[in-house]
RODO-2510 file (C-alpha; in nm, 4 decimals, decimal comma):
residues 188
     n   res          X          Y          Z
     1     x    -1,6717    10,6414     1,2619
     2     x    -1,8349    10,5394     1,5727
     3     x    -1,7469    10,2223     1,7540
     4     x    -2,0478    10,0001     1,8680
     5     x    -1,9720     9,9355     2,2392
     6     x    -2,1644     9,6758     2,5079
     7     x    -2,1396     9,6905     2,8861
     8     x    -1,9471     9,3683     3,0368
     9     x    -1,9537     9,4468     3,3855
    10     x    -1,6763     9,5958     3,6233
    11     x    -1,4935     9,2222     3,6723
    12     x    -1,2731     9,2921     3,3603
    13     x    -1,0343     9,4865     3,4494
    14     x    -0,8021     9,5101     3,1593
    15     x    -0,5718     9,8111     3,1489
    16     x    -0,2559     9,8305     2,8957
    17     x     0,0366     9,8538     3,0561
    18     x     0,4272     9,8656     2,9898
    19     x     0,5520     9,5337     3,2269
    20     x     0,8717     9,5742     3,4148
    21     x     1,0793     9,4100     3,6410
    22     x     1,1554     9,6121     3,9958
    23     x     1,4585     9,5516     4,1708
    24     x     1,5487     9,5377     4,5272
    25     x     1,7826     9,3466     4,7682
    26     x     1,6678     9,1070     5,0504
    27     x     1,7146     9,2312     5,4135
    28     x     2,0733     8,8752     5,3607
    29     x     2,2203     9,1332     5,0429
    30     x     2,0998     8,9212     4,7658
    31     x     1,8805     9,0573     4,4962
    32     x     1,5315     9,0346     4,4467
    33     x     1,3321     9,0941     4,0974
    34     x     0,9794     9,0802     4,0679
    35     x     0,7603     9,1770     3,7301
    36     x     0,5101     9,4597     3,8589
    37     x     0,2266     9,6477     3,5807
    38     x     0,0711     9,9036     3,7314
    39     x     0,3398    10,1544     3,7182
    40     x     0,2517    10,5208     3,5406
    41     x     0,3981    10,8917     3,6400
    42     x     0,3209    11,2260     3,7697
    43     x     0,5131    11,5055     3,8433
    44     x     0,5778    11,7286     4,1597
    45     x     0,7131    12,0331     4,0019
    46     x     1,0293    12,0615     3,7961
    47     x     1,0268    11,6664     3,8817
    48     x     0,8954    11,3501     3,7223
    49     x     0,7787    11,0494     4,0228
    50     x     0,7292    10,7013     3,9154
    51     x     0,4058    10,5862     4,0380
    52     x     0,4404    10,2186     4,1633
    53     x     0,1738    10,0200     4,3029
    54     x     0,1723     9,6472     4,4423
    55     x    -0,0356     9,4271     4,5830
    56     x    -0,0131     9,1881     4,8208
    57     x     0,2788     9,0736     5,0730
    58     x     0,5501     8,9863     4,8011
    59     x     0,8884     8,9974     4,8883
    60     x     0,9672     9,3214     4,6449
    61     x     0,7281     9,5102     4,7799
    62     x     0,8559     9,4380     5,1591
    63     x     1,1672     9,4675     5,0424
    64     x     1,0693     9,8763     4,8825
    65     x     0,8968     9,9194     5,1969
    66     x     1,2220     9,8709     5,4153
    67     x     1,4792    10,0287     5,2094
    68     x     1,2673    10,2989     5,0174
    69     x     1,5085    10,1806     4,7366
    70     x     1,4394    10,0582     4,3779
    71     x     1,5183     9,9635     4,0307
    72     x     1,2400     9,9658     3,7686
    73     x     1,3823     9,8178     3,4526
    74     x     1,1738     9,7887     3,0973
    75     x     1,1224     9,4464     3,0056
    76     x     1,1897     9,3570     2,5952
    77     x     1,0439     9,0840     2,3912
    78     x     1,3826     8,8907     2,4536
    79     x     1,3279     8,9214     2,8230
    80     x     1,0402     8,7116     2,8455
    81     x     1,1675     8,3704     3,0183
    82     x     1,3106     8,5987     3,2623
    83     x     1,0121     8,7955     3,3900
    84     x     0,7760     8,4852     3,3642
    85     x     1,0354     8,3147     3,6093
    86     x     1,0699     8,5863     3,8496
    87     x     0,6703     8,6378     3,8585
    88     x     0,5982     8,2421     3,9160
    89     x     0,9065     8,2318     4,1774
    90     x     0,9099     8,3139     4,4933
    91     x     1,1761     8,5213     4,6756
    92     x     1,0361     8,5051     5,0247
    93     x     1,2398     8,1910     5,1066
    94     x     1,5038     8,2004     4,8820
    95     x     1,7548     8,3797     4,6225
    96     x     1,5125     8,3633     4,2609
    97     x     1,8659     8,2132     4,0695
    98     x     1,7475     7,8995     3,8777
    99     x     1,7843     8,0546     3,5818
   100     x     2,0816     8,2728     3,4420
   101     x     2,0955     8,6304     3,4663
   102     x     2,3384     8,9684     3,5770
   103     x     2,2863     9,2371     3,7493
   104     x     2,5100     9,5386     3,8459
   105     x     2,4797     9,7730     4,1511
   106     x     2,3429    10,1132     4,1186
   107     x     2,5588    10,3943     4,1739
   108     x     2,2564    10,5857     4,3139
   109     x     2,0481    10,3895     4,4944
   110     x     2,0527    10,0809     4,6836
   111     x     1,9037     9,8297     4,4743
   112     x     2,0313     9,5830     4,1779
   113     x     1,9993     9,7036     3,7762
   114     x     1,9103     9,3818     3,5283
   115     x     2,1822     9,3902     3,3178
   116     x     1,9404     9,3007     3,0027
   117     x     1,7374     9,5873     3,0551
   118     x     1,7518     9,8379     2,7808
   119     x     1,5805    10,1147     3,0143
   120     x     1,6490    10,1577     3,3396
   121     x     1,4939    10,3879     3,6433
   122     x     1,6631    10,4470     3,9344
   123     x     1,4512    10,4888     4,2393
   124     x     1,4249    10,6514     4,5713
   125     x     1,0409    10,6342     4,7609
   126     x     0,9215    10,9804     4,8452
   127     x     0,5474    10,8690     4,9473
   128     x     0,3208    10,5624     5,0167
   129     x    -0,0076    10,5309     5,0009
   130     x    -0,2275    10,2622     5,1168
   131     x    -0,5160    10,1508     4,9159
   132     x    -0,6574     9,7912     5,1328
   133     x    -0,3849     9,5394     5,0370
   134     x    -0,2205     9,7792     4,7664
   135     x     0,0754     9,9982     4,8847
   136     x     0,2075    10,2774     4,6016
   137     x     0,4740    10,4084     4,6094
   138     x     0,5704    10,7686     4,4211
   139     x     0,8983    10,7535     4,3468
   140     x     1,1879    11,0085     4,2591
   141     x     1,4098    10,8966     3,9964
   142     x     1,7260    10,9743     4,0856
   143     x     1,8829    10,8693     3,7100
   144     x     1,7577    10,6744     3,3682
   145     x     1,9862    10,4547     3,2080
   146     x     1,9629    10,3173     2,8495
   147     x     2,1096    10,1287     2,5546
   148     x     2,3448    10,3090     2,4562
   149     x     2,2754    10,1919     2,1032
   150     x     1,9463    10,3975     2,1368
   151     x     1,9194    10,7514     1,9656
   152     x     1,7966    10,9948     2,1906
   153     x     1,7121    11,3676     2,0799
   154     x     1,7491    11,6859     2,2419
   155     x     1,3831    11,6463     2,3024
   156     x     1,3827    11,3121     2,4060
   157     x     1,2730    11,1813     2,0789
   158     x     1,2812    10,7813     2,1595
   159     x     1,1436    10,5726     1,9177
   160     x     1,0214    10,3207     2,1454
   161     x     0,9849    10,0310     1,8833
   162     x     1,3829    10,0454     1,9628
   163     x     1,3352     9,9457     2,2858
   164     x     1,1381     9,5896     2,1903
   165     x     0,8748     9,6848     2,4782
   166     x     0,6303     9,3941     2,6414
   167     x     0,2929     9,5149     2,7259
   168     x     0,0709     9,3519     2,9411
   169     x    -0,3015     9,3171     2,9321
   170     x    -0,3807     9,0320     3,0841
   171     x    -0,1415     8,8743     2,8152
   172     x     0,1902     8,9401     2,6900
   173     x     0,2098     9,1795     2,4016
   174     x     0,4855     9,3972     2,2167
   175     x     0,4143     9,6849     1,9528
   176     x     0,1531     9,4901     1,6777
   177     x     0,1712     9,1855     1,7822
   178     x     0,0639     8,8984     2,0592
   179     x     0,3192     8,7161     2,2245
   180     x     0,1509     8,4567     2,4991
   181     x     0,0363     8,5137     2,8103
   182     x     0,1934     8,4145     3,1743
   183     x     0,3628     8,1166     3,2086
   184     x     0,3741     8,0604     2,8339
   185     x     0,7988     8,1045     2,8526
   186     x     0,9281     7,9886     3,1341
   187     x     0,8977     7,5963     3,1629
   188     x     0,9543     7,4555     3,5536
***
């Protein structure tokens, strides 16, 4: 079958993508989440990188830049108050903590693990490049952490439906069905 396709013009640039939250700590110790996208991987031999990119001057992303430390943890469907609060709060002034959550320190790198993640990187900056106002960062995991309820096969084998994933495309999403967009969850 072939699919009947228009031109819309380069403004839409909608790309599915896996959201997560990245963690780091302020330069005062306290921990800093924000919900970042545009996250894929590559591989430098033997090794899988994270590929991180952010724009902007947020706080994270300062915070990466400083330390060369970070968490990237999967956000589920039940997560979604959570990561619509840390992307419409700011962290440049002030601890994001009006809403309950836990964290717990990683054992290998310096930076804070949500405790409601089901999958968890742990990351350690091995290059940056700078694209205008966008800084990404390739990234050596240095250990992956998950549910421990999760299967996982000598291969790998993760059924990721497990895992509850949100997907973003300009709107929330999980596996088959629409869940809101941005600011749809969190209520100021």
């Amino acid at each position: 079958m072939r699919v009947k396709r228009k031109s819309i013009g380069t403004h839409y640039s909608m790309c599915v993508q896996p959201t997560f939250i990245i963690g780091t700590y302020n330069e005062n110790g306290n921990p800093d989440f924000a919900p970042i996208t545009w996250i894929s991987v590559t591989c430098e031999g033997e090794d899988y990188l994270l590929v991180v990119s952010m724009y902007g001057t947020k706080q994270t992303k300062q915070n990466i830049v400083r330390t060369k430390q970070l968490s990237v943890n999967l956000v589920s469907t039940d997560m979604l108050e959570l990561v619509d609060y840390f992307g419409s709060t700011s962290g440049k002034d002030r601890w994001k903590n009006d809403i309950s959550y836990s964290y717990t320190v990683s054992e290998y790198v310096h930076a804070p693990l949500l405790d409601s993640s089901r999958w968890i990187y742990e990351c350690e900056v091995s290059e940056v490049v700078k694209t205008g106002e966008s800084d990404t960062f390739f990234c050596r995991i240095k250990n992956i952490q998950i549910d421990e309820d999760i299967k996982v096969g000598d291969t790998f084998e993760i059924d990721l439906v497990e895992f509850k994933p949100v997907i973003y495309s300009g709107q929330y999403h999980s596996i088959g069905k629409n869940l809101g967009k941005i600011g749809d969850f969190y209520k100021k």
